[in-house]
C-alpha positions as CSV (number, residue, x, y, z in Angstrom):
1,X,-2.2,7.1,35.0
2,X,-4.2,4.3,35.7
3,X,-3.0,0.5,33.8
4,X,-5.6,-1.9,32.4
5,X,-4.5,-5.3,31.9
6,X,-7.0,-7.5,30.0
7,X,-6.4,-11.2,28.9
8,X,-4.6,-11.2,25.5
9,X,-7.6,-13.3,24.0
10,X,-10.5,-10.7,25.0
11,X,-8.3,-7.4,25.2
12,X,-9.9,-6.2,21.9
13,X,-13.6,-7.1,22.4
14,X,-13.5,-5.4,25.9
15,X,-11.3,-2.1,24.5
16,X,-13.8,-1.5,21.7
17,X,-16.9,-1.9,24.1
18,X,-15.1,0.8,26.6
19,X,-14.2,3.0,23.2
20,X,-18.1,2.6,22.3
21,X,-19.3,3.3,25.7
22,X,-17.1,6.8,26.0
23,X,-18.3,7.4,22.4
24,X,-21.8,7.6,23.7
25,X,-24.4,9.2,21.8
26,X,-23.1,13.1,21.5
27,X,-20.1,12.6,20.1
28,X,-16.9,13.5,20.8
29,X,-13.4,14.9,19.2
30,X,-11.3,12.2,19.0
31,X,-7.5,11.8,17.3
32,X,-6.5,8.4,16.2
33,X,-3.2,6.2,15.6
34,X,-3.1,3.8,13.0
35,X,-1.2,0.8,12.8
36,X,-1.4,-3.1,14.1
37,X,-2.5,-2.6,17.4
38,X,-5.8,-0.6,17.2
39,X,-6.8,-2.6,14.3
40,X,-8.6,-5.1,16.0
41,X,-10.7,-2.5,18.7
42,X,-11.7,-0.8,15.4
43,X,-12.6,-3.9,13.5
44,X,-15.2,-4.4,16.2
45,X,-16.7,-1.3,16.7
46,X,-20.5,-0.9,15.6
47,X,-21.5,0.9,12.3
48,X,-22.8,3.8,13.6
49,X,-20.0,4.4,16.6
50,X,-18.9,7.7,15.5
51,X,-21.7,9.3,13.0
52,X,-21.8,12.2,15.4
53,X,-17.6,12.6,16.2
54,X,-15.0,14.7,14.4
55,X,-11.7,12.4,14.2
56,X,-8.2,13.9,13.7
57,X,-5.2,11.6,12.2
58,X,-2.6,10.9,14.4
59,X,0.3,11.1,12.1
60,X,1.2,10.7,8.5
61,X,4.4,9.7,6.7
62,X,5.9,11.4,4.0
63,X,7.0,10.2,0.7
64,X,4.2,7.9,0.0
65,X,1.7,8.3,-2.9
66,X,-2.0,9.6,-1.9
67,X,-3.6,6.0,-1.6
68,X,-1.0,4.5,-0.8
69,X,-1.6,1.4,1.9
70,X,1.4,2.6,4.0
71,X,-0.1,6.0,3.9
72,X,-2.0,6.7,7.7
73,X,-5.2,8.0,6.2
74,X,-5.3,5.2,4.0
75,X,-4.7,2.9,6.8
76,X,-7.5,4.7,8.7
77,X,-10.1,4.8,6.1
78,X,-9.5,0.8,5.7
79,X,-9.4,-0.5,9.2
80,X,-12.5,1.8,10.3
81,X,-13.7,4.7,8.2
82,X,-15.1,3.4,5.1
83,X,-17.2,0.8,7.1
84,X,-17.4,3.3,10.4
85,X,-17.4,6.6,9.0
86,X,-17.2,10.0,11.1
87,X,-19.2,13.1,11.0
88,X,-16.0,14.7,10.4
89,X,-12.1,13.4,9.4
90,X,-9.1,15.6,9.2
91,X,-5.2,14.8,8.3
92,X,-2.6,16.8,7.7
93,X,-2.0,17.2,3.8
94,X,1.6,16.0,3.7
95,X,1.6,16.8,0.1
96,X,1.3,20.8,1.1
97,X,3.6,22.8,-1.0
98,X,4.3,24.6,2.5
99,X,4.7,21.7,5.1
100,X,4.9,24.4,7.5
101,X,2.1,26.4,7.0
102,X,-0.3,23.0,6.8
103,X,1.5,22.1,10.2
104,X,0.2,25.7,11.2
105,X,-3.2,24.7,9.9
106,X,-3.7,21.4,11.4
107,X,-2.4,22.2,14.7
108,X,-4.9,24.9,15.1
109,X,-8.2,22.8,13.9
110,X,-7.4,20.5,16.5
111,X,-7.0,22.9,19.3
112,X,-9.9,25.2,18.4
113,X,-12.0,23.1,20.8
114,X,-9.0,20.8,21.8
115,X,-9.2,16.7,21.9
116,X,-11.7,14.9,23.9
117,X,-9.6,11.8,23.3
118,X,-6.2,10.4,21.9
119,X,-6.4,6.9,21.1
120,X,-2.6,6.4,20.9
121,X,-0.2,3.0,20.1
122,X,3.4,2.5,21.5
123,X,6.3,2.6,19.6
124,X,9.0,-0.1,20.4
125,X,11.2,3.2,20.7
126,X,9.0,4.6,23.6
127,X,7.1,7.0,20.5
128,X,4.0,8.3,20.4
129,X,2.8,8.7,17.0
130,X,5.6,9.7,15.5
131,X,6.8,12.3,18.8
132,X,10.1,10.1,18.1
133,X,12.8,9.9,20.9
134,X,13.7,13.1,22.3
135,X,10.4,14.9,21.2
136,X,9.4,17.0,24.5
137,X,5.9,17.7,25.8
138,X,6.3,21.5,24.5
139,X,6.3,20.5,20.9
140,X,3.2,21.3,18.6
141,X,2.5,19.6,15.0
142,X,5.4,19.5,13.1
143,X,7.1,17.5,10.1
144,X,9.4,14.8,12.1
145,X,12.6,13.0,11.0
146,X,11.6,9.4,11.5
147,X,14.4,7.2,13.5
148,X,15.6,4.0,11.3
149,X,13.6,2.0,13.9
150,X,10.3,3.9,12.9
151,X,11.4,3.4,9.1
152,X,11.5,-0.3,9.4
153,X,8.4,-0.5,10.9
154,X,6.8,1.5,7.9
155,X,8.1,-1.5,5.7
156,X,5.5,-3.9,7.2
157,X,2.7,-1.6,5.7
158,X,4.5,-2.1,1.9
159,X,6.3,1.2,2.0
160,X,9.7,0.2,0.3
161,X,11.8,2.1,0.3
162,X,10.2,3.6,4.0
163,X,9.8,7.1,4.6
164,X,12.2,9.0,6.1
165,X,10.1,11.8,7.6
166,X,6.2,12.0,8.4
167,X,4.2,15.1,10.3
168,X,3.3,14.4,14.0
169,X,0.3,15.7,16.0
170,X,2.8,16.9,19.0
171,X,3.1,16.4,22.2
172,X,1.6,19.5,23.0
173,X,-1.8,18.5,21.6
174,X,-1.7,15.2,22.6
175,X,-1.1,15.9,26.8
176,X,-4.2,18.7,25.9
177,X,-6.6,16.2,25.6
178,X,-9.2,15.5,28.1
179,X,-8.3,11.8,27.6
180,X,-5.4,9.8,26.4
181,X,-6.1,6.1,25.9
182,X,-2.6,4.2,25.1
183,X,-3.2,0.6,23.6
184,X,-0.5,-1.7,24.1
185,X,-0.2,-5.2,22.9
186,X,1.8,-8.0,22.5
187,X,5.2,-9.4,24.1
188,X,7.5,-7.4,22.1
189,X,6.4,-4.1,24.3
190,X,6.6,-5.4,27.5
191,X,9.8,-3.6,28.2
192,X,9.1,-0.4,26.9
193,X,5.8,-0.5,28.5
194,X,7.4,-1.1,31.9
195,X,9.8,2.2,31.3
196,X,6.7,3.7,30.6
197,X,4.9,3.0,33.7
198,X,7.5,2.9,36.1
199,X,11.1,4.1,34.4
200,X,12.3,7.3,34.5
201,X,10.0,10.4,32.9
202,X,12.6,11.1,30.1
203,X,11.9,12.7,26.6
204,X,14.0,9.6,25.3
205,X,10.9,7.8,26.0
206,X,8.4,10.4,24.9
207,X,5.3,8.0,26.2
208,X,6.7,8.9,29.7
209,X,4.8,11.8,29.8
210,X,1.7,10.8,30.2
211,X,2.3,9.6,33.8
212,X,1.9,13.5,34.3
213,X,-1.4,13.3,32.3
214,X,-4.4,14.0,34.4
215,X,-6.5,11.7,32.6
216,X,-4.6,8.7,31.1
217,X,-5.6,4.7,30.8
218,X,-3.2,2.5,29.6
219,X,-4.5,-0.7,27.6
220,X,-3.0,-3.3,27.9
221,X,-3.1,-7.0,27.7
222,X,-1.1,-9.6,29.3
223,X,1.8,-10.6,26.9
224,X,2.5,-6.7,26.7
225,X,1.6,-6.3,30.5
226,X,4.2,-9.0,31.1
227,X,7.1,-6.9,33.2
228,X,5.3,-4.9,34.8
């Protein structure tokens, strides 16, 4: 696992012009988080970044009306979709009448052909989308029980009352990928960021795992980068 630290001032200019140089003109399969972090990389990624890539939603909570702003599609389609849009976007339907069966489905879109990247944020809990504490690296798409921690967080977004469950892209797809990029900003996760990178590999702290990842870059800047 290689670590990036960037100056907090000029980590999200130099993040999106690494994002927009893997992009490249092909295209690529990429699955994205939402949420405060990558805001900023997508905000400054050029019009036409990813006409010709297929991108796959992270995660998705439950109990929230289609449109919703706390909703992660919505999320998505604001911060870089409508004003970046894909060749192709795909997110679990989490109002399927069979949650499991439209697990089933979205699990198996994104491995026929796999990831070529995971653009993932940190969870103050050490999560990974929402692969919540004690998720382990065997665990496909699935509908998740969200942690009071994760609920919380939800609140920021205007979901009042928060969800209390949401449908994860697993582990198990995520460590597939030929690429994980983890962004990590800010002071508040400098000391879950230094369990990831040098604690103990523990399912406690699902981001852990991707020490064992073959291909994994962590982004961070220098408030978040703090401890380590």
């Amino acid at each position: 696992m290689r670590v990036e630290v960037l100056p907090a001032d000029s980590w999200a200019e130099a993040v999106a012009d690494a994002f927009n140089d893997r992009l490249g003109t092909s295209g690529l399969r990429i699955c994205l988080a939402t949420g405060a972090t990558p805001i900023p990389v997508y905000g400054r990624l050029p019009a036409n970044a990813l006409a010709m890539s297929t991108v796959f939603l992270l995660d998705e909570f439950g109990e929230l009306a289609i449109g919703h702003p706390g909703r992660c599609e919505t999320m998505l389609r604001t911060a870089l979709l409508d004003r970046v849009p894909a060749a192709e976007f795909h997110f679990p339907d989490v109002d399927a009448l069979d949650l499991e069966a439209e697990c089933g489905r979205y699990r198996d879109l994104i491995s026929d052909g796999g990831l070529d990247l995971a653009v993932l944020g940190l969870g103050t809990n050490g999560h990974l989308g929402l692969n919540e504490p004690g998720s382990t690296a065997d665990q496909a798409t699935r509908v998740v029980e969200l942690t009071e921690e994760t609920r919380e967080g939800a609140r920021k977004y205007g979901a009042d009352p928060p969800p209390t469950w949401g449908v994860a892209v697993g582990l198990a797809e995520i460590f597939a990928a030929r690429e994980v990029w983890l962004l990590v900003t800010g002071s508040a996760k400098a000391d879950v960021l230094a369990q990831v990178v040098s604690g103990p590999l523990t399912d406690q702290i699902p981001a852990t795992v991707l020490r064992t990842h073959p291909n994994a870059v962590i982004w961070a800047d220098g408030n978040a980068a703090s401890l380590l």
